[in-house]
C-alpha positions in Angstrom: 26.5 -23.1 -18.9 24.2 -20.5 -18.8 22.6 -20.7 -15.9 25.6 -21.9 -14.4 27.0 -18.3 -14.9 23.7 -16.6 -14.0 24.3 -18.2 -10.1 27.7 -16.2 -10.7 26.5 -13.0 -12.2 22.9 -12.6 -9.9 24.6 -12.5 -6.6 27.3 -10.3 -7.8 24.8 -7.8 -9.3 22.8 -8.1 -6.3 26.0 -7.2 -3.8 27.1 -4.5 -6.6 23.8 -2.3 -7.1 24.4 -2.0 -2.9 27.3 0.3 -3.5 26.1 3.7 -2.8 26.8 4.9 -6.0 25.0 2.8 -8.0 21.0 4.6 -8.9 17.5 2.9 -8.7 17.1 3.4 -12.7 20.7 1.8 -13.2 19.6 -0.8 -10.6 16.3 -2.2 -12.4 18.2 -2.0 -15.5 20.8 -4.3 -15.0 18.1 -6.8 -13.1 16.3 -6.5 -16.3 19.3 -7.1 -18.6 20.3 -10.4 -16.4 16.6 -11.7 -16.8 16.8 -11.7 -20.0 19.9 -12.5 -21.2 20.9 -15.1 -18.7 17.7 -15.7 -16.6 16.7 -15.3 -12.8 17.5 -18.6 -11.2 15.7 -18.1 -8.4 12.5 -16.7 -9.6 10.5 -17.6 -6.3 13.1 -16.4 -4.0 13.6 -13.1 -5.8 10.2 -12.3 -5.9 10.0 -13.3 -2.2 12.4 -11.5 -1.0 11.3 -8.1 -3.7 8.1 -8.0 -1.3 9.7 -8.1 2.2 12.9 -5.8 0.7 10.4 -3.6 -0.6 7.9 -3.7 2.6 11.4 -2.9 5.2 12.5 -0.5 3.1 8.9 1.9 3.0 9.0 1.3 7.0 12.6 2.3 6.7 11.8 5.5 5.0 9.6 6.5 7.5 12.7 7.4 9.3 13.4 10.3 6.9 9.8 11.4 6.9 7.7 14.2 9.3 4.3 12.6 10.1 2.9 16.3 9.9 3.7 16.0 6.1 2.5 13.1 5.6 -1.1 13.6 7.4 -1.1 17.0 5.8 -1.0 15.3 2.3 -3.3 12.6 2.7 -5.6 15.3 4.4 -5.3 17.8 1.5 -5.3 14.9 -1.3 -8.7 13.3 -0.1 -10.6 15.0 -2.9 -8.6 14.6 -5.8 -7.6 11.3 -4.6 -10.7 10.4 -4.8 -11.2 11.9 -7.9 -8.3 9.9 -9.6 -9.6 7.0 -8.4 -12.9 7.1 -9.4 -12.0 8.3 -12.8 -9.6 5.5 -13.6 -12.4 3.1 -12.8 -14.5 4.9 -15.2 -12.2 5.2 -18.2 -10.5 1.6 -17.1 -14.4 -0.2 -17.5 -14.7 1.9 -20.8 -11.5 0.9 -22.2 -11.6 -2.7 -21.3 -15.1 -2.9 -22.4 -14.5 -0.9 -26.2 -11.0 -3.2 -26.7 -12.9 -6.6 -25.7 -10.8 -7.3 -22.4 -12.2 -10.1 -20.5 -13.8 -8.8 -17.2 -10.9 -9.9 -14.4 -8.2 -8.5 -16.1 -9.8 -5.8 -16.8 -10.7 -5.3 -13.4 -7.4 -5.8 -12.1 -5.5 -3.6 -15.1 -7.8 -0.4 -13.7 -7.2 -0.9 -9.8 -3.7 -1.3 -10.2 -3.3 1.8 -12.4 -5.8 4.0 -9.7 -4.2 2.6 -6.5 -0.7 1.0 -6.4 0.2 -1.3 -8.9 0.7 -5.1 -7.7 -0.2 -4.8 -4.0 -3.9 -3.5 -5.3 -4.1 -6.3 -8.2 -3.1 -8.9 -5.2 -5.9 -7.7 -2.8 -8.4 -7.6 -5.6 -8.0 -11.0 -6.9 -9.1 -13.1 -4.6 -12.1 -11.2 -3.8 -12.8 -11.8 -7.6 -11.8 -15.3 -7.9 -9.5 -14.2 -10.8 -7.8 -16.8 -12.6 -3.9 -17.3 -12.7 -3.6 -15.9 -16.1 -5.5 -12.7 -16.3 -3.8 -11.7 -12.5 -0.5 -12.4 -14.7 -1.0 -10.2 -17.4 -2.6 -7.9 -15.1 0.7 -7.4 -13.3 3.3 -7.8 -16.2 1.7 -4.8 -17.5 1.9 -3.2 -14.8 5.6 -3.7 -14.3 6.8 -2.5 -17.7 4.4 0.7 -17.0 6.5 0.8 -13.9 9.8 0.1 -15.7 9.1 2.5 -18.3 8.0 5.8 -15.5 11.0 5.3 -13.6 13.2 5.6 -16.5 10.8 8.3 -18.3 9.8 10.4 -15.2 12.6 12.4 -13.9 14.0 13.5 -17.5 10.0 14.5 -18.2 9.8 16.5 -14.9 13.5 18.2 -15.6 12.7 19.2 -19.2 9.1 20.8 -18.0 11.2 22.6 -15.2 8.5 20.8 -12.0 9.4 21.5 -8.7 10.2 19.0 -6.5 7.1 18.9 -4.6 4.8 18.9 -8.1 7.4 15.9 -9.5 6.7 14.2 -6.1 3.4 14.7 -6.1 3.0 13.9 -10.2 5.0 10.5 -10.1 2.5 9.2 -6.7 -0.6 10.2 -8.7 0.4 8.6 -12.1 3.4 5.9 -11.2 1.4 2.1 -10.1 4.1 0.7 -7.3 5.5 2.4 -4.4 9.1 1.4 -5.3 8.8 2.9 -8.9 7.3 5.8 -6.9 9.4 6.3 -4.6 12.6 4.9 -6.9 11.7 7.9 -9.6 10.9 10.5 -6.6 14.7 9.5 -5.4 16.3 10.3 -8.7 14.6 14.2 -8.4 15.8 15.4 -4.9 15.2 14.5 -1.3 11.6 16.8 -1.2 10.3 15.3 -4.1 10.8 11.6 -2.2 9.2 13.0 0.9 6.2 14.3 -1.1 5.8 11.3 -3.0 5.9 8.3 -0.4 3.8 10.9 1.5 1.4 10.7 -0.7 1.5 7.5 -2.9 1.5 5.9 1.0 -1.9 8.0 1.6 -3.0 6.8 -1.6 -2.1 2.9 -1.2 -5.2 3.1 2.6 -7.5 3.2 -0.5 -7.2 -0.7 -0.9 -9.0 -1.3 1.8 -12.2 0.5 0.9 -12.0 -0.4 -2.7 -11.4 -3.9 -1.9 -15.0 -3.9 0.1 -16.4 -2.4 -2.3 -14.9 -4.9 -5.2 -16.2 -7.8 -2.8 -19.5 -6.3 -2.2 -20.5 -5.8 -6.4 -18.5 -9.2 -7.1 -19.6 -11.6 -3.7 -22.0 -13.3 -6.2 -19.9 -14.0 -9.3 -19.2 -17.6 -10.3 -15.8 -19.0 -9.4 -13.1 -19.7 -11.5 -11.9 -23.4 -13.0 -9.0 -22.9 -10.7 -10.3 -21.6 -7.4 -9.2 -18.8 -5.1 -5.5 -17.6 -5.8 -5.7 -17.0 -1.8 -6.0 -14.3 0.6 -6.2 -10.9 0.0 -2.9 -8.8 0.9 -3.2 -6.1 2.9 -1.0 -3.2 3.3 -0.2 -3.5 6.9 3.5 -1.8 6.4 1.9 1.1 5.9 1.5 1.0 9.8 4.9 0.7 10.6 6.3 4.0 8.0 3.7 5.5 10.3 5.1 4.2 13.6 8.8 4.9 12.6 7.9 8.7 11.6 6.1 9.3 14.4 9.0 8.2 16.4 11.6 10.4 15.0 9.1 13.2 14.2 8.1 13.7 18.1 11.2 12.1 20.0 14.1 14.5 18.8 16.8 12.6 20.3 16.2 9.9 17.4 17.5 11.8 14.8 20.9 10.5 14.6 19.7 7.0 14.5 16.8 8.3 11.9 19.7 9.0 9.4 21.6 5.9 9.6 17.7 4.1 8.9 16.8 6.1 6.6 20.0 6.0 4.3 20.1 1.7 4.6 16.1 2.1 3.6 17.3 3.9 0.3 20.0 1.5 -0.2 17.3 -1.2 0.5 14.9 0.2 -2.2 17.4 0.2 -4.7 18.1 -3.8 -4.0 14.1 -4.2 -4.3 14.7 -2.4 -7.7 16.8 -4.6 -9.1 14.9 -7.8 -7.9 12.2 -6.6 -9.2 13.9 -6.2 -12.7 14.9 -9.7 -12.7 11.4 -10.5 -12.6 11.2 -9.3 -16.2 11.8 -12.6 -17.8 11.2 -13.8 -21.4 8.3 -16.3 -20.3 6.8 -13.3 -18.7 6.8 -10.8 -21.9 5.6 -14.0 -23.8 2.2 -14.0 -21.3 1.9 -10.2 -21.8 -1.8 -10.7 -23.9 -2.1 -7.6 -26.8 -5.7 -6.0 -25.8 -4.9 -5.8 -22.4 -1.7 -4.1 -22.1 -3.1 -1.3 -24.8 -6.0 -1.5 -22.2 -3.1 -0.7 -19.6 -1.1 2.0 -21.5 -4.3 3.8 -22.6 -4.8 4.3 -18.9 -1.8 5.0 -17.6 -1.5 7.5 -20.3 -4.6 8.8 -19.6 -4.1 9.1 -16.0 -0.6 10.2 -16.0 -1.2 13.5 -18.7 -4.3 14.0 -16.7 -2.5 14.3 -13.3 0.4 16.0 -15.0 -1.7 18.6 -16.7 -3.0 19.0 -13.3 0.0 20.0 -11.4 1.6 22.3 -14.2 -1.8 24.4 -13.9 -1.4 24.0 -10.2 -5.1 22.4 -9.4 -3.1 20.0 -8.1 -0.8 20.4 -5.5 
């Protein structure tokens, strides 16, 4: 009976949270509520279909975005980026080492806090030949952090008065996945959004050179029991946010047509929300291990006052 009624209710929910009305954080809730009171169904499909919604929506945005902005921030951000990165590698080892984290997860727990969440964790773990488990917990962590910012952000950012260009520029320095990013960003105001997939997108290029470098300290670690998880993901629809902006940043007579993209992209994003949210199942809570999501949190705390304290004394911006 109930998953009888959990064919019914997921579709509905899924043609509902489309309605323009409806918000990212009230999106993600209800795909969480379903997933746990009544179950996803589809499990593999929903993921599925989270990754391309999520990938055709960031290209989508690109409609709404000015390339200038976007190269301006990834131009200005290099140093701290880099920074931020290198310091969440730092504390990440330290923490995983002092709470007695196995080595993978650990790994995979600190680049998807200092890059972008899941997409990072799925480029990593091949490369380390990370078993099934520990890229599991690595990424159920990572989606209640994600859960929790997009819900806790934009109250946070109100109540300590940000701007919308510090919010944006807060939630792409401390939030893991682009959609949380960009879902917490749309929540603030349409400059906060632009700031943030401007520069959580900037951020994201730095899987490739982390990956190499992951590969080059790893290439001679013993393979796990269960072999390769497969090939590592890269984040080629990065390319085509830039190829839309550029289009309707230097051909004018796009603009119209840029709207209409851009608003179906937002409307897109919010659908990935709630997939994502139905994700959030029981069995999935139940694989969350104790050391390495306080590994996680500590982190993300860590990372997110850090950044924060940063913008409000305007090192950052």
């Amino acid at each position: 009976m109930t998953q009888r009624l959990a064919r019914l209710a997921v579709p509905l929910a899924g043609l509902l949270v489309l309605l323009p009305w409806v918000s990212s954080s009230a999106a993600l809730v209800l795909g969480i509520a379903l997933a746990i009171t009544l179950g996803n169904p589809w499990p593999v499909h929903s993921r599925t279909l989270a990754h391309k919604a999520l990938t055709l929506s960031v290209v989508g945005l690109g409609a709404g975005m000015n390339l200038l902005v976007v190269g301006r921030v990834g131009v200005h951000g290099f140093a701290y980026t880099a920074i931020g990165i290198g310091t969440a590698f730092v504390v990440g080892t330290l923490l995983g080492r002092r709470l007695g984290v196995g080595r993978d997860a650990s790994l995979l727990i600190t680049v998807g806090t200092a890059i972008c969440g899941g997409s990072a964790i799925a480029a990593v773990a091949p490369v380390i030949r990370a078993k099934e488990h520990d890229v599991s917990m690595a990424l159920v962590s990572v989606f209640v952090l994600n859960a929790v910012a997009l819900i806790l952000f934009p109250p946070v950012g109100r109540a300590l008065h940000l701007g919308q260009d510090s919010f944006g520029l807060w939630c792409a320095l401390a939030i893991h996945d682009t959609s949380s990013v960009v879902g917490a960003a749309a929540q603030y105001g349409d400059r906060a959004l632009e700031v943030a997939t401007a520069a959580k997108l900037a951020r994201a290029l730095w899987i490739v050179p982390v990956t190499f470098l992951v590969a080059t300290f790893r290439a001679r670690a013993p393979q796990a029991d269960d072999g390769p998880i497969g090939k590592p993901k890269r984040p080629w629809f990065i390319l085509g946010f830039l190829a839309v902006a550029a289009l309707t940043t230097f051909v004018p007579s796009l603009h119209t047509a840029a709207v209409l993209v851009s608003a179906g992209a937002h409307r897109l994003l919010v659908f990935t929300l709630f997939l994502i949210g139905l994700g959030l199942s029981r069995t999935a809570l139940r694989t969350l291990g104790f050391r390495p999501f306080v590994q996680a949190v500590a982190l993300w705390t860590t990372l997110a006052a850090g950044s924060l304290a940063g913008v409000l004394s305007g090192w950052l911006r």
